[in-house]
N, C-alpha and C positions, 0 to 999 in steps of 0.2 A: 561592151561599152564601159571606159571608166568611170566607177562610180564616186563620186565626189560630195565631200560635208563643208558646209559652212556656215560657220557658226556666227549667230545674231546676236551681239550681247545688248540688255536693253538696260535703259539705268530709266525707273521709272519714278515720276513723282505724279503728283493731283493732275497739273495741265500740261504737264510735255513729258513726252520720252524720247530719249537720246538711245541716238542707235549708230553701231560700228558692225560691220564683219571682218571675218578671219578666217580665209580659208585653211583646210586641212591638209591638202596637196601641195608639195612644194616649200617655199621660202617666205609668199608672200606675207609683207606685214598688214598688220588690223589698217581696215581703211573707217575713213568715217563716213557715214550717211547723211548725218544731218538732226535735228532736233523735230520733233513733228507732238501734236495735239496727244492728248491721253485716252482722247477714247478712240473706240474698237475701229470708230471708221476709217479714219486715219490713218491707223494699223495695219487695217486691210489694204488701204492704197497704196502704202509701202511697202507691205510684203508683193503684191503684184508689178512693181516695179524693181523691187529685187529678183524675183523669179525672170524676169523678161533680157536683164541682162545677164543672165546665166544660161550657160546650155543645158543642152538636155539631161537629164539623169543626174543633177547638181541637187543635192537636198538638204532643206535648210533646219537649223537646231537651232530653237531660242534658249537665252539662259537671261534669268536677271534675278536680283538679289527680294526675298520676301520683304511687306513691308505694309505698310498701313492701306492701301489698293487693293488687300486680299491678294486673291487668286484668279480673280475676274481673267486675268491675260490669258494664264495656265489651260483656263478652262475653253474659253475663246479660241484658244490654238489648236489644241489637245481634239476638239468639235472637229476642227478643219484638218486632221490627222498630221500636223506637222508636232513633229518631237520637242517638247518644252522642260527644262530644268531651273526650277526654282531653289535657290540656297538662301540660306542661314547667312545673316552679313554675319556676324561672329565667326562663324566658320571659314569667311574669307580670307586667306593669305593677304597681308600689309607689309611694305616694307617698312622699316624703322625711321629709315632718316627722309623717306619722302613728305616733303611738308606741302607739296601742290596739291590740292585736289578739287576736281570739276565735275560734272555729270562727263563729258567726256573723257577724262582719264577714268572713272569708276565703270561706263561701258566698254572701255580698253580692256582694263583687266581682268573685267569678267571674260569676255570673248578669247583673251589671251590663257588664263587660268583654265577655262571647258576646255582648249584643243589640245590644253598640255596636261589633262585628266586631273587637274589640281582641286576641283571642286566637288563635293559631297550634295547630291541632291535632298531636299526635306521633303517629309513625307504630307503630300496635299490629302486633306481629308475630301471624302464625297459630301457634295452639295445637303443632303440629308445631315450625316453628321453634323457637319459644321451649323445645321441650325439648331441643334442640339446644344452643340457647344456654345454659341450666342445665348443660348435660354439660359443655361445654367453659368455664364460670364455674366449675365445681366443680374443672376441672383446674387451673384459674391458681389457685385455694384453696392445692390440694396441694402445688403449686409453692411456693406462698409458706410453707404449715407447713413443708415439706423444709430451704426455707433455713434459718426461723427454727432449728429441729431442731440442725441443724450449726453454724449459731452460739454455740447455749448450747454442743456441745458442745466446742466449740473455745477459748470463753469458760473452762470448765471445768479444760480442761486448762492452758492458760495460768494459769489462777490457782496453779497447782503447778507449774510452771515444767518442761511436758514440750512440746515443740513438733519436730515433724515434718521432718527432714530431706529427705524423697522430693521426688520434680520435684512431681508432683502429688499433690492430696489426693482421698478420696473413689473410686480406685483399689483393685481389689481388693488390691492391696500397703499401700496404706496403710489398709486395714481389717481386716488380718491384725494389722499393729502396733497398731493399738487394740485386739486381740483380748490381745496379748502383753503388755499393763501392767497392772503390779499394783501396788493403790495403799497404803498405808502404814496407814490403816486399813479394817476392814468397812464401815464409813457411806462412806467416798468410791468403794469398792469398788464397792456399791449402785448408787449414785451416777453412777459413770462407765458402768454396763452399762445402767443405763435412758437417758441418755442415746444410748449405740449403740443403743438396740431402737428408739429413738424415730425416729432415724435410718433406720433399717432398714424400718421402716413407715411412714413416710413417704413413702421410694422406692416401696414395693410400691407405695400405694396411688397413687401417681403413674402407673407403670406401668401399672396396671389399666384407671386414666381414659384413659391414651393408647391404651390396645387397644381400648379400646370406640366409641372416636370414630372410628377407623380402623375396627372391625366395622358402625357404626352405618351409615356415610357414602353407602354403597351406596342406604341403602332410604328414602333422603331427598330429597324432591321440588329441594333445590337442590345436589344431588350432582356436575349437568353444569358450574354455576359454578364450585364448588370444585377440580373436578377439571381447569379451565378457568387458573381464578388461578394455580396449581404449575407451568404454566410458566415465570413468571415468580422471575428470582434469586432466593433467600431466603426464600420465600414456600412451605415446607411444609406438608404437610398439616394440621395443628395449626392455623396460623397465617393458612391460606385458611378452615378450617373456624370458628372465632374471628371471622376480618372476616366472612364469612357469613353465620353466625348473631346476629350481633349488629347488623347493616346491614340485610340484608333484600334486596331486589331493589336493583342500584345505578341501574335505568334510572328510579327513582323521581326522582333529579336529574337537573335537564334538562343543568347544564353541572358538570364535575369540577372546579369552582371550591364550587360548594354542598357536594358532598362533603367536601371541605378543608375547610373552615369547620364544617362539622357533627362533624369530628372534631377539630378544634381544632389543627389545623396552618400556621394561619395567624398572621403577625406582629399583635401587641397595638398599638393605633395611639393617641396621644393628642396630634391635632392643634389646633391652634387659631391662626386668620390666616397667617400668614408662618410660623408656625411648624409643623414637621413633627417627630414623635417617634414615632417605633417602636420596640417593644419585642421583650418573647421572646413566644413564642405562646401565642396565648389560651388553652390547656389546656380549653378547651367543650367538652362532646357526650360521646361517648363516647369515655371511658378506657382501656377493655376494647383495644378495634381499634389506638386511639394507641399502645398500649405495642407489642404484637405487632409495627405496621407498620415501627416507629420501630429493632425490636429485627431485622427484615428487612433495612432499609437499611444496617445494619451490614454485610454482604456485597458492596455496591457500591465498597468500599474496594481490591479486588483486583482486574486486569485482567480484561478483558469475555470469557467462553469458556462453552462450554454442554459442564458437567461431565459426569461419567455418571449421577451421581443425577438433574439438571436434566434431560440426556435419556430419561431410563424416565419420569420425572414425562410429559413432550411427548408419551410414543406413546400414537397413533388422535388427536389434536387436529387441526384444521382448519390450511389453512397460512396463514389471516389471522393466525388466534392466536399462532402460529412467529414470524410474523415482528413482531408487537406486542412480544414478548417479547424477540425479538432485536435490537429498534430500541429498549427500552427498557434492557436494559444498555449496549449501544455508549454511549449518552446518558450515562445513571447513572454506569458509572464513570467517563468521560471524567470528565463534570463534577465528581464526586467529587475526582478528582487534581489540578484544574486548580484547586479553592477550596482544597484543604492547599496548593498549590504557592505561592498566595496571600498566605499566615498565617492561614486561616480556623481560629478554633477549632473541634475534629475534631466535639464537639457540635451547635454551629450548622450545619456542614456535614452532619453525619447527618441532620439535622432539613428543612434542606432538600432532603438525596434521598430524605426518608421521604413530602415533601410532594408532588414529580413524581409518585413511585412508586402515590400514590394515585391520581395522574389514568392512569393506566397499566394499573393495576386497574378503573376505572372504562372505560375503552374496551374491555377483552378482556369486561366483566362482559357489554358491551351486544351482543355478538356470539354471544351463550350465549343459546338458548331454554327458557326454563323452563316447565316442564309446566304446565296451567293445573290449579286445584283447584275 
């Protein structure tokens, strides 16, 4: 019996998806389906009526571009054992001068791009993961309201010309003195207390998110990597649980060169004949991982020593791990001191111990067995 593919390309948003096929056999072009509702039910009664005018042994392959919908579909299908491929829109082949675009040309050429092997699948994290990843995406949230918080409020005060004498701010001495100003009238009075509440619950809820990643970390099947990466300088718990949950397995790259690349740590190149131009790095892939690793590398700036924090992180590890870790500072800050010693701007030189640091990360990851599911 010939066996035959055809391929579903889905172009998905909130309340509708747009759906075309393309067979694999033969010449025929993408036909269209139709537009239909975004949830699963929907989904199901169009795939049931895809399948009924097909013969037998016709097997179908979804493909649609990631996107704020998750994985929901991936998973939904994936359940029902039909074959689903999710991609990267950036990774998408565009032509240049096409200026038309519709949910039905973007379900064209997805469908057209799978049969002609033009698309790179992305790697869907398990359900487990991914709420790991939401824990610790909700923390860099917190992070970012706290700062904003403390900017108005300091924005605030400056505009009435009160500014803070102390070493440091955000000290409980300098939140007694925010406590002790009183302002000229009730509206700025107001004013400056909900900016301190705003402050104040920010912290909490910051707080909260970091107890809970630390409570959670235990009962998570990629707990041994994590607890694996915190040997390594800089690289706390927050900030292994972060590259973890947002990475996935690192033995998924074959060489810590694809790593790099995937997070976007590599130099921007725009060569042509004789001529050679590199740039600052491509900023690709994920965000999340680049910022944390980049804000790690910041630590390789001080003489190479395994602290007492870095030692409690080390006990019960393997002594491969001990010594990946201790061959990756010796390295790190060496290099670190030898590009300031240079004139290397302090940025470009972070940037390239943020970019070792990941191959460094990717050798202790592959030394870590993870439990199978």
């Amino acid at each position: 019996m010939e066996h035959n593919i055809t391929i579903v390309g889905l172009d998905v948003h909130k309340n509708s998806i747009e759906i075309v096929t393309a067979e694999t056999s033969g010449f025929h072009e993408v036909r269209h389906y139709g537009k239909i509702g975004g949830d699963m039910t929907s989904l199901d009664k169009a795939i049931r009526k895809l399948i009924s005018v097909r013969s037998s042994g016709t097997e179908l392959r979804f493909v649609y571009e990631a996107g704020p919908c998750g994985y929901e579909i991936y998973r939904h299908l994936t359940k029902q054992d039909f074959q689903c491929v999710v991609v990267a829109p950036s990774m998408v082949p565009r032509k240049s001068g096409n200026r038309i675009k519709n949910d039905r040309r973007d379900a064209e050429s997805l469908a057209r791009l799978e049969r002609a092997g033009e698309l790179t699948d992305i790697h869907v994290p398990l359900e487990e993961d991914e709420a790991m990843r939401d824990l610790t995406r909700a923390r860099e949230d917190a992070v970012k309201a706290q700062r904003i918080a403390r900017q108005q409020l300091g924005a605030f005060l400056l505009r009435h010309g009160m500014r803070y004498s102390g070493r440091n701010s955000w000290t409980p001495t300098h939140m007694r003195w925010l406590s002790d100003i009183s302002m000229p009238h009730p509206a700025q009075q107001i004013t400056l207390q909900e900016y301190i509440n705003a402050v104040a619950e920010s912290t909490e809820r910051l707080t909260r998110l970091t107890d809970q990643i630390q409570k959670l970390l235990p009962e998570w099947r990629m707990e041994p990597v994590v607890k694996a990466l915190q040997a390594l300088r800089g690289v706390a718990p927050v900030v292994a649980a972060t590259t973890v949950a947002e990475i996935g397995d690192m033995k998924r790259f074959e060489r810590p060169k694809q790593l790099m690349i995937y997070l976007g740590l590599i130099p921007s190149e725009h060569s042509s004949g004789e001529s050679i131009r590199r740039g600052s790095i491509t900023k690709t892939g994920n965000g999340h991982v680049r910022r944390v690793i980049i804000e790690a590398a910041q630590s390789y700036g001080f003489p190479a020593r395994i602290s007492r924090h870095i030692l409690k992180r080390q006990e019960g590890l393997p002594q491969t791990i001990l010594e990946i870790s201790w061959k990756a500072q010796v390295r790190l800050c060496g290099r670190f001191r030898r590009l300031i010693a240079r004139g290397k701007q302090r940025n470009k030189v972070v940037i390239a111990i943020a970019r070792e640091l990941v191959g460094f990360m990717w050798a202790i990851a592959r030394e870590v067995q993870i439990p199978c599911v």
